[in-house]
N, CA, C and O atoms as a DFTB+ gen file, in Angstrom:
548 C
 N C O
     1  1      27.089       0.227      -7.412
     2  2      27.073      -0.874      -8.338
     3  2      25.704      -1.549      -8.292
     4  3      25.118      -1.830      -7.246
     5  1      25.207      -1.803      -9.641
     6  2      23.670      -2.620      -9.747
     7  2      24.444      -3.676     -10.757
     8  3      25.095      -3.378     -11.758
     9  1      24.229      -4.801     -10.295
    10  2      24.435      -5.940     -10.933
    11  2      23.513      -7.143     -10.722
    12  3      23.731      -8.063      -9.935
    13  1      22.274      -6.992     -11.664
    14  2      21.457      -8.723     -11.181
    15  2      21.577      -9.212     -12.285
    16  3      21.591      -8.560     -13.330
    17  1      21.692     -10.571     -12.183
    18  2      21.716     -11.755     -13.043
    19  2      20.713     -12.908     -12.141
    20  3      20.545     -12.717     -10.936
    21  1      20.151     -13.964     -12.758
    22  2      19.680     -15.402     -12.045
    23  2      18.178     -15.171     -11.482
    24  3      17.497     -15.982     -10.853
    25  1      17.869     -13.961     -11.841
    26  2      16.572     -13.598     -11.353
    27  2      15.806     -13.244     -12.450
    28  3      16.132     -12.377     -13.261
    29  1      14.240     -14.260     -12.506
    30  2      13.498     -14.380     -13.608
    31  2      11.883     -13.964     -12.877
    32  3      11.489     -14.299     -11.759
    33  1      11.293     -13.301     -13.710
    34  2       9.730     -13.026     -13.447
    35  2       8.774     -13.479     -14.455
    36  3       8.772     -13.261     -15.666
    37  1       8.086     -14.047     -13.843
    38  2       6.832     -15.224     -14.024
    39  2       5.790     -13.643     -13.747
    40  3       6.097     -12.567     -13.234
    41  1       4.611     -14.100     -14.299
    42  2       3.349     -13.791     -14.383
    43  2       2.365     -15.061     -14.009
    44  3       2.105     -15.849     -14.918
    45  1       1.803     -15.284     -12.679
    46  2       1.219     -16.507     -12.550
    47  2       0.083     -16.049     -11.289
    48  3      -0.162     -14.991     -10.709
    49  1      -0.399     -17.318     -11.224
    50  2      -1.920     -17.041     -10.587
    51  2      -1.263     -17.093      -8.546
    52  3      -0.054     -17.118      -8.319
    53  1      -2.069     -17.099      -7.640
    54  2      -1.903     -17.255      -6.402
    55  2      -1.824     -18.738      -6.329
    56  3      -0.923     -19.319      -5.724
    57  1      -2.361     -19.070      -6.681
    58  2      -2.245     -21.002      -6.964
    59  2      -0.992     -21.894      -7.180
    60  3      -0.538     -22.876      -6.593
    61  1      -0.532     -20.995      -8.498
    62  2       0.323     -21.492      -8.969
    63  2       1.871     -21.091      -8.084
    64  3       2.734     -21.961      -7.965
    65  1       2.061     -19.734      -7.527
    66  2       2.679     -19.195      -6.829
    67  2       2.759     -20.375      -5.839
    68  3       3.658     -21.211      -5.931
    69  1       1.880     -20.423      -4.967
    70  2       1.599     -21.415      -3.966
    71  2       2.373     -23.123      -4.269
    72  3       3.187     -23.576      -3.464
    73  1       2.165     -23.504      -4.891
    74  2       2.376     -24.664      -5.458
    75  2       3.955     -24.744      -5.621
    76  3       4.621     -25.735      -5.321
    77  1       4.611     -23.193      -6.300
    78  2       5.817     -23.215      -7.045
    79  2       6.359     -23.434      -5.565
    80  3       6.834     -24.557      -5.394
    81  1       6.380     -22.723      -4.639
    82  2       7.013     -22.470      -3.618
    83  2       7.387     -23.173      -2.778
    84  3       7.834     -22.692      -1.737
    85  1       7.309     -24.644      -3.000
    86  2       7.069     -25.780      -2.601
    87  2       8.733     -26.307      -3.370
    88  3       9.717     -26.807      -2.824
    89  1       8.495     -25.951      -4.752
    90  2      10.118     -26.294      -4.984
    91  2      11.378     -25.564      -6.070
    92  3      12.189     -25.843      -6.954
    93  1      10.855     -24.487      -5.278
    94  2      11.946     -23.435      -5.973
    95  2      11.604     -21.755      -4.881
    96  3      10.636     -21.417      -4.201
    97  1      12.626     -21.234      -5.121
    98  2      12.416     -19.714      -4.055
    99  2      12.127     -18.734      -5.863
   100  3      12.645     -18.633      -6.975
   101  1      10.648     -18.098      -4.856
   102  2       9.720     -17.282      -5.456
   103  2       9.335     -16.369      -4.311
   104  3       9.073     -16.562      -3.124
   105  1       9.405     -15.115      -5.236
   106  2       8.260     -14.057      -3.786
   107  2       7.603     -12.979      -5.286
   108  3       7.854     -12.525      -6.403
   109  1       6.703     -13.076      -4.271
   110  2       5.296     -11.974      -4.624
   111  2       6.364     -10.784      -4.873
   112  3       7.328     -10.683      -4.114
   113  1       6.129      -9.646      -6.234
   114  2       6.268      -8.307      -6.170
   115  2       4.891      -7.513      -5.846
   116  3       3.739      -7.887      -5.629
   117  1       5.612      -6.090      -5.920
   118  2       4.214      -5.292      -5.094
   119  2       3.604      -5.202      -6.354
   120  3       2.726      -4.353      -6.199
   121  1       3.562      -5.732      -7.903
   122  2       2.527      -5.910      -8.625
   123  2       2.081      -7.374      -8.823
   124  3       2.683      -8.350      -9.272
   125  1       0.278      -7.139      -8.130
   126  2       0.090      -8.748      -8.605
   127  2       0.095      -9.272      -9.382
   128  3       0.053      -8.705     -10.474
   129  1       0.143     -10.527      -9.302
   130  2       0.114     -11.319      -9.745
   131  2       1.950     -11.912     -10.521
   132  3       2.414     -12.960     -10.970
   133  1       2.290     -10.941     -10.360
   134  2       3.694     -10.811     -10.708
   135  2       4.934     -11.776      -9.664
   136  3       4.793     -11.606      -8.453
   137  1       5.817     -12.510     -10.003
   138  2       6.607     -13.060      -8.883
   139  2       8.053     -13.377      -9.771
   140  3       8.526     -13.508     -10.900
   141  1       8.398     -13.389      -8.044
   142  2      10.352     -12.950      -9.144
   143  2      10.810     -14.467      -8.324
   144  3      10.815     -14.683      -7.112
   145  1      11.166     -15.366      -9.418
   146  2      11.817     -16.848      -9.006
   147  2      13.973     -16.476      -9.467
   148  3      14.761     -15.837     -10.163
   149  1      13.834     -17.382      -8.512
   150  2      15.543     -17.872      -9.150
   151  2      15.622     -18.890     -10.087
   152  3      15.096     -20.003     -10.053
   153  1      16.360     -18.372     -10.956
   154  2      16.761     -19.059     -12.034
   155  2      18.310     -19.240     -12.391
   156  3      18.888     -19.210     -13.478
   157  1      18.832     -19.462     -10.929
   158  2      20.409     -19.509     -11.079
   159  2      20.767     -21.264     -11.370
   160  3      21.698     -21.645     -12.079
   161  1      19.774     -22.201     -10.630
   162  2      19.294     -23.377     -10.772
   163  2      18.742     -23.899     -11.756
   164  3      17.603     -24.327     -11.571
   165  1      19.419     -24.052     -13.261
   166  2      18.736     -24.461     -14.612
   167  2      17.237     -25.496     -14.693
   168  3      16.508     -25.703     -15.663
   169  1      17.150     -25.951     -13.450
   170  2      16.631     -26.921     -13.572
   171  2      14.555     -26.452     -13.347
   172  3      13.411     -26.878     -13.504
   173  1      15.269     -25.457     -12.949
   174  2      13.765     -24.122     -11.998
   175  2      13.207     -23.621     -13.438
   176  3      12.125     -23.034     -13.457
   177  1      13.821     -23.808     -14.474
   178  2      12.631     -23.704     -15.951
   179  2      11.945     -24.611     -16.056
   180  3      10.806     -24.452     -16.494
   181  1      12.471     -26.017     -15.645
   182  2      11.668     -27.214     -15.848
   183  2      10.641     -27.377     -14.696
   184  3       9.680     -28.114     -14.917
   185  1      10.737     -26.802     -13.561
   186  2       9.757     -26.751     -12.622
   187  2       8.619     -25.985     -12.979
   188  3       7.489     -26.083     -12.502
   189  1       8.996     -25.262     -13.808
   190  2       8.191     -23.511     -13.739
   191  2       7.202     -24.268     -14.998
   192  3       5.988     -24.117     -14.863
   193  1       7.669     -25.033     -16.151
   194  2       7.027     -25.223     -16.964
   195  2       5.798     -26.538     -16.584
   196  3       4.673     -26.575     -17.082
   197  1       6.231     -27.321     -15.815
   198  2       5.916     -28.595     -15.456
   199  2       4.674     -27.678     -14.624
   200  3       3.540     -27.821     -15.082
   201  1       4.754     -27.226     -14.044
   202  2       3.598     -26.240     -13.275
   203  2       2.739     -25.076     -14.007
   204  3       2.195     -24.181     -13.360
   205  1       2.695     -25.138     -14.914
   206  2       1.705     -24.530     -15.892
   207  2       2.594     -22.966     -16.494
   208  3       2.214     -22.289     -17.450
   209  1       3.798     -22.689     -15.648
   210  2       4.071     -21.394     -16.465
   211  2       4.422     -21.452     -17.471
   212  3       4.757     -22.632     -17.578
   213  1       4.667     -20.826     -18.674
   214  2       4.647     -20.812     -19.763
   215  2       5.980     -19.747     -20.394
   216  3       6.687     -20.142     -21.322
   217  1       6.172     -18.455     -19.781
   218  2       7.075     -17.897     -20.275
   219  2       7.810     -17.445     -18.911
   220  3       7.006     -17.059     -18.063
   221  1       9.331     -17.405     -18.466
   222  2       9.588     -16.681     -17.620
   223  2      10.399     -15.190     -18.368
   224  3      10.605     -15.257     -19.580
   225  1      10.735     -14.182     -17.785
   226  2      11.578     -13.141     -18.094
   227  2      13.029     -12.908     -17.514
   228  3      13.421     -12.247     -16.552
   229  1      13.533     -13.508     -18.231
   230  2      15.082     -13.549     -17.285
   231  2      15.614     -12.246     -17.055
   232  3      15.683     -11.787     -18.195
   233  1      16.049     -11.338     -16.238
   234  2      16.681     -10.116     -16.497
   235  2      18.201      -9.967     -15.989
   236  3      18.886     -10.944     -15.685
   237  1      18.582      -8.841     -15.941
   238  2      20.183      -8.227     -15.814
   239  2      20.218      -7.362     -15.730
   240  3      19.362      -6.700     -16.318
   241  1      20.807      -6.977     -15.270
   242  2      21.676      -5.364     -15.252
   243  2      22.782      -5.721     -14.781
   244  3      23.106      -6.772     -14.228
   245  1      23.613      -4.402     -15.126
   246  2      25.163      -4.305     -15.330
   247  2      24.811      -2.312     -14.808
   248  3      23.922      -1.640     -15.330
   249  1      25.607      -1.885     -13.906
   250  2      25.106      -0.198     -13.649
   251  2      26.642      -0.330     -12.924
   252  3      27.160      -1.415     -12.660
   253  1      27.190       0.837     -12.687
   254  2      28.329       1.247     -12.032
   255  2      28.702       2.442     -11.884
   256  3      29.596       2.795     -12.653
   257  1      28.240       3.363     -10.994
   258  2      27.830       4.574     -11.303
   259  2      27.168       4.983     -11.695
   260  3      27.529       6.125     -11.979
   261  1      25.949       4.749     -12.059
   262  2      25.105       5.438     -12.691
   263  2      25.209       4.973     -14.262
   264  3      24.098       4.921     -14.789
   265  1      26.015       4.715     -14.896
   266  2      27.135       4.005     -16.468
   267  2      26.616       2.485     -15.842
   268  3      26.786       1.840     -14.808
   269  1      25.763       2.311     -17.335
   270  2      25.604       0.704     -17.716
   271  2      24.515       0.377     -18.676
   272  3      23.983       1.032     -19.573
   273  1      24.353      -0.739     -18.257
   274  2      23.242      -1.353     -19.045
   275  2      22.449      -2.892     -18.754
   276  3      23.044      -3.839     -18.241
   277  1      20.835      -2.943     -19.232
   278  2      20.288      -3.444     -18.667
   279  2      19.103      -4.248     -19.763
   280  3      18.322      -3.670     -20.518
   281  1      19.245      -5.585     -19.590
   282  2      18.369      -6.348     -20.666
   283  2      17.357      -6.969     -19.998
   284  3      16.990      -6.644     -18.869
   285  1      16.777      -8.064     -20.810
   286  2      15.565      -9.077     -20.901
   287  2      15.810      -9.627     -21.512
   288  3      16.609      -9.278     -22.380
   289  1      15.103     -11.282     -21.450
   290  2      14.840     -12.465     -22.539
   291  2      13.399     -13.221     -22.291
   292  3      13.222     -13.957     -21.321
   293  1      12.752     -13.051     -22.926
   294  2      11.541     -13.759     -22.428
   295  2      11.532     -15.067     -23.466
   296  3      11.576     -15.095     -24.696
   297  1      11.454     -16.166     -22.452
   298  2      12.083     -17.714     -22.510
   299  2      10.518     -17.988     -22.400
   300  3       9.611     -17.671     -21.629
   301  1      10.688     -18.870     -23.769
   302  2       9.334     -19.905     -23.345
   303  2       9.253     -21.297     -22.582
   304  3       8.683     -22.094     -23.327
   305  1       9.489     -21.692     -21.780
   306  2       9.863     -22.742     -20.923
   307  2       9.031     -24.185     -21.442
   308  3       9.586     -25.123     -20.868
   309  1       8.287     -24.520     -22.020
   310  2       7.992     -25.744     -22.268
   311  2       8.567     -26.412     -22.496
   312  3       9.499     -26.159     -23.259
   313  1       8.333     -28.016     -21.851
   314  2       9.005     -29.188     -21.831
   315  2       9.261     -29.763     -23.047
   316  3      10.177     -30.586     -23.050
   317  1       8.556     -29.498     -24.338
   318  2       8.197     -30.225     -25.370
   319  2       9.168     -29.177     -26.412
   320  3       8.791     -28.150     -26.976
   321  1       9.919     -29.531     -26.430
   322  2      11.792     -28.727     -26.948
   323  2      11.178     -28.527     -28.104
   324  3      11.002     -27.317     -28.247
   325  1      10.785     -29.112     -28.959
   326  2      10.201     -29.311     -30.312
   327  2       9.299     -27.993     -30.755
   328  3       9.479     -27.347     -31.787
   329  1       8.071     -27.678     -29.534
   330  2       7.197     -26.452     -29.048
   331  2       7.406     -25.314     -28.702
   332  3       6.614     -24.405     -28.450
   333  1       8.934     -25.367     -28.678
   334  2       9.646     -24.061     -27.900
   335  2       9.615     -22.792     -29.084
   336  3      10.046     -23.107     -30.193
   337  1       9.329     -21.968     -28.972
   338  2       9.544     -20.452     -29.320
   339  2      10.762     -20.111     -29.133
   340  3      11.255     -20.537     -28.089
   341  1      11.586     -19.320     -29.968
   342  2      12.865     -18.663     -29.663
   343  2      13.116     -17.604     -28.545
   344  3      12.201     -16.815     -28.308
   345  1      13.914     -17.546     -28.060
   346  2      13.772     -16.770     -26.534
   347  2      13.876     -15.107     -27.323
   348  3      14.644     -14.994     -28.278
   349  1      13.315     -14.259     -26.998
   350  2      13.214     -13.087     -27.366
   351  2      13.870     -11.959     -26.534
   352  3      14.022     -11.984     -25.313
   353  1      14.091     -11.361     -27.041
   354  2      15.263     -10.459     -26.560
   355  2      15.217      -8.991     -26.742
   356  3      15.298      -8.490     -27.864
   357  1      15.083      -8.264     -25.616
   358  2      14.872      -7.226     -25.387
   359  2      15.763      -6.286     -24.548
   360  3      16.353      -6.573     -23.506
   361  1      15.741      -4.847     -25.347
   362  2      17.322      -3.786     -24.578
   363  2      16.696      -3.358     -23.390
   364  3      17.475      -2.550     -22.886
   365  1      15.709      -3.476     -22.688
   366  2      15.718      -3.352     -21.848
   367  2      13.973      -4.505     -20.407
   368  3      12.952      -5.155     -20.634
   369  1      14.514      -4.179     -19.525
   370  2      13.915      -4.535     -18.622
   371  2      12.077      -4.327     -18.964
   372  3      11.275      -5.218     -19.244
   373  1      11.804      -2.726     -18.807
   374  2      10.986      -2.897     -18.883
   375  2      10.446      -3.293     -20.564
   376  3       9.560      -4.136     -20.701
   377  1      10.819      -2.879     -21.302
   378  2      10.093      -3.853     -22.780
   379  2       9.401      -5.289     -22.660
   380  3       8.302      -5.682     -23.050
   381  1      10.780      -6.141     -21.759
   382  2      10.804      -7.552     -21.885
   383  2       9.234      -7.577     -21.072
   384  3       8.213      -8.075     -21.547
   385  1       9.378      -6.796     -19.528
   386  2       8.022      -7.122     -18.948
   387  2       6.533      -6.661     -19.646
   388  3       5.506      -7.199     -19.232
   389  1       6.469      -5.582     -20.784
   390  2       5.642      -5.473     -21.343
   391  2       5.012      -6.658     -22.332
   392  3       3.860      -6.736     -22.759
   393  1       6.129      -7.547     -22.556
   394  2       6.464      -8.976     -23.951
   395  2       5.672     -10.139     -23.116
   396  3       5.023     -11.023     -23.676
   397  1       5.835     -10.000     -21.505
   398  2       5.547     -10.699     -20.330
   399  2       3.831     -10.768     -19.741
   400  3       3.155     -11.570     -19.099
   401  1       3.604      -9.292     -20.449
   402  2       2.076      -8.955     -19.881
   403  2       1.598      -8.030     -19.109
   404  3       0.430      -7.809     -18.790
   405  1       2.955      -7.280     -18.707
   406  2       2.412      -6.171     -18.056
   407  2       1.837      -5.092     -18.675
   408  3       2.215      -4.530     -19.702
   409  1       0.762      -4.809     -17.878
   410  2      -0.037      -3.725     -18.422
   411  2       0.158      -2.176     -17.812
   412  3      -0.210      -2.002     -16.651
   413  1       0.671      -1.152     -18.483
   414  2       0.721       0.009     -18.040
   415  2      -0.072       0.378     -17.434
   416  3       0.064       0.895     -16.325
   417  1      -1.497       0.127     -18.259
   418  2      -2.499       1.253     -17.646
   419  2      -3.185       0.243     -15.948
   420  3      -3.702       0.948     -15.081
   421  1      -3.111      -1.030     -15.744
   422  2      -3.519      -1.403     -14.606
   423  2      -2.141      -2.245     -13.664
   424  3      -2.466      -2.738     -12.584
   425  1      -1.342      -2.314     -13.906
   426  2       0.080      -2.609     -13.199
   427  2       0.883      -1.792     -13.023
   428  3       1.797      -2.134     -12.272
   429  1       0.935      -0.482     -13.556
   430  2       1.772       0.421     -12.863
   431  2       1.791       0.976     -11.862
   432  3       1.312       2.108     -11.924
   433  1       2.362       0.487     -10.356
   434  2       2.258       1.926      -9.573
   435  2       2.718       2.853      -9.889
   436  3       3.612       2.936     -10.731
   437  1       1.968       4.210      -8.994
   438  2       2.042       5.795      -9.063
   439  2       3.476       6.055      -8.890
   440  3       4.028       5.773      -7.827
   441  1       3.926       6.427      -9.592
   442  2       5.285       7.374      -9.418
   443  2       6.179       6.467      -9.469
   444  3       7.087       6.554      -8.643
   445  1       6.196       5.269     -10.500
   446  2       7.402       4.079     -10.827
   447  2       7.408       4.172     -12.311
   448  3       6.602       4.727     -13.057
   449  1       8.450       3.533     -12.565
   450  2       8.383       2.243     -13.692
   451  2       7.990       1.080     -13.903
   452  3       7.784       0.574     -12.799
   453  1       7.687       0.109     -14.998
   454  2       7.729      -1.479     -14.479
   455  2       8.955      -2.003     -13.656
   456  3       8.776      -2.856     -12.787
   457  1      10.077      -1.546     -13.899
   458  2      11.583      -2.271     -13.622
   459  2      10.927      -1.955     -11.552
   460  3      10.594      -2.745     -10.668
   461  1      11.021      -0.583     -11.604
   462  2      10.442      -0.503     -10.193
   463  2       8.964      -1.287      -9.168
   464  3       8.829      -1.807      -8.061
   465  1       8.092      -0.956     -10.357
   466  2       6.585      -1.463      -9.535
   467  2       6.949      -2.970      -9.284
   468  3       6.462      -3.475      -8.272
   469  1       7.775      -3.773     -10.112
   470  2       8.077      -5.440      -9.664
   471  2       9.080      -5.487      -8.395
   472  3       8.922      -6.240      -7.434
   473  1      10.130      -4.568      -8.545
   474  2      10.860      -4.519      -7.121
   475  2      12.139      -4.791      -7.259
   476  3      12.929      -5.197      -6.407
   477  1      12.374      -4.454      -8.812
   478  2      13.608      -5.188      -8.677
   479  2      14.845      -3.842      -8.427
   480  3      16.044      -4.119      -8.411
   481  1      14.377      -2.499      -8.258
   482  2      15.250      -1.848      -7.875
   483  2      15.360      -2.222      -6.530
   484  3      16.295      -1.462      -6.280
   485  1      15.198      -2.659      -5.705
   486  2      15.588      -2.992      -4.274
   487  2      16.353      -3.667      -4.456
   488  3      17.024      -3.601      -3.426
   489  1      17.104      -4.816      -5.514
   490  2      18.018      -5.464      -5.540
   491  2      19.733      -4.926      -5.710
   492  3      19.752      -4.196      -6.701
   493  1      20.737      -5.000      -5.278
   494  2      21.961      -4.799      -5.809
   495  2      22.432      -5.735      -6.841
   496  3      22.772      -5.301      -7.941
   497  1      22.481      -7.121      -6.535
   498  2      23.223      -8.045      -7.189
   499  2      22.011      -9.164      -6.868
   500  3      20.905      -8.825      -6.446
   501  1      22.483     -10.845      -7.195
   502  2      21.703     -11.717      -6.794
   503  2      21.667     -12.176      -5.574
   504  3      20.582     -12.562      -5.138
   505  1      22.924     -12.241      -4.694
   506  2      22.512     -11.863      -3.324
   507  2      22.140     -11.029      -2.752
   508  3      22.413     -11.391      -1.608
   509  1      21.594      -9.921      -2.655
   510  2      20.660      -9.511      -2.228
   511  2      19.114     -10.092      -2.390
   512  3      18.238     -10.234      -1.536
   513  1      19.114     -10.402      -3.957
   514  2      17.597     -11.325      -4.102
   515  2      17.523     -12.554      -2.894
   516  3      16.597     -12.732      -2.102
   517  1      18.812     -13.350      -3.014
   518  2      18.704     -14.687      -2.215
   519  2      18.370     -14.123      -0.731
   520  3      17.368     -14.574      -0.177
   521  1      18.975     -13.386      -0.220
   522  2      18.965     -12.958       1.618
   523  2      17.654     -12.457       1.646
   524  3      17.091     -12.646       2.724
   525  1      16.773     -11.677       0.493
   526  2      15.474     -11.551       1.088
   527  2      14.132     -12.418       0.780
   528  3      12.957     -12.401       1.148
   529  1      15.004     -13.239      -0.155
   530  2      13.683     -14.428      -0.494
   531  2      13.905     -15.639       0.320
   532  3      13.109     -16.571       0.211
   533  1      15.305     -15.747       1.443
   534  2      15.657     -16.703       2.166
   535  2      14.888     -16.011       3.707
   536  3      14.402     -16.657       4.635
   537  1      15.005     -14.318       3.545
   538  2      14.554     -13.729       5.044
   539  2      12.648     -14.060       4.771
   540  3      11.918     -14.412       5.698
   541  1      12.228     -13.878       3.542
   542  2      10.509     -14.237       3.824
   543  2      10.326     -15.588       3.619
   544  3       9.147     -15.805       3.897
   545  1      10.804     -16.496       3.318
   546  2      10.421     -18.209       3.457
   547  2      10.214     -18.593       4.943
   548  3       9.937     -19.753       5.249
């Protein structure tokens, strides 16, 4: 079974990473500049925006056997509701991170996908995200 929900990826500087981490759980993927926050806490868009990010990528999967399926939404997070962009919506994972900024030709590691080079196949569900972003804090 692959099931994540509540887990969103930011594209942000070492700075900003730094800063976020202070009030919300974020970790570095093995592509820089890349970081996977929780977003099970509604309130962690308003942090993310208040701190200069601009779009997060919410993702999901649903897998059960091998049988499923797996999306994206790339959310524009600004405070100014009025400024907001419609959240965009994508059939899959990696699309949304391409919508996000990833670049094939210099963010891909060798012998992955995007869904992989960010890390999120190491996940089962959202606890698993929480126990290893609670084991590196």
């Amino acid at each position: 079974m692959h099931m994540i929900d509540n887990i969103g990826v930011i594209k942000a500087s070492e700075e900003t990473a730094e800063t976020l981490k202070k009030s919300l759980w974020i970790m570095p993927t093995p592509t820089k500049g890349f970081y996977l926050v929780d977003l099970k806490r509604k309130f962690n868009k308003k942090i993310l925006a208040n701190n200069g990010v601009i779009y997060v990528l919410s993702v999901w999967t649903d897998y059960f056997g091998g049988a499923g399926e797996q999306g994206s939404t790339l959310i524009h997070v600004t405070n100014l509701y009025n400024e907001r962009e419609r959240p965009k919506r994508f059939p899959s994972i990696n699309k949304g991170l391409l919508g996000l900024g990833f670049d094939i030709d210099s963010d891909l590691q060798p012998n992955t996908d995007p869904f992989d080079s960010i890390g999120l196949g190491e996940f089962r569900d959202y606890e698993d995200f929480v126990k290893e972003i609670k084991r590196r804090c």
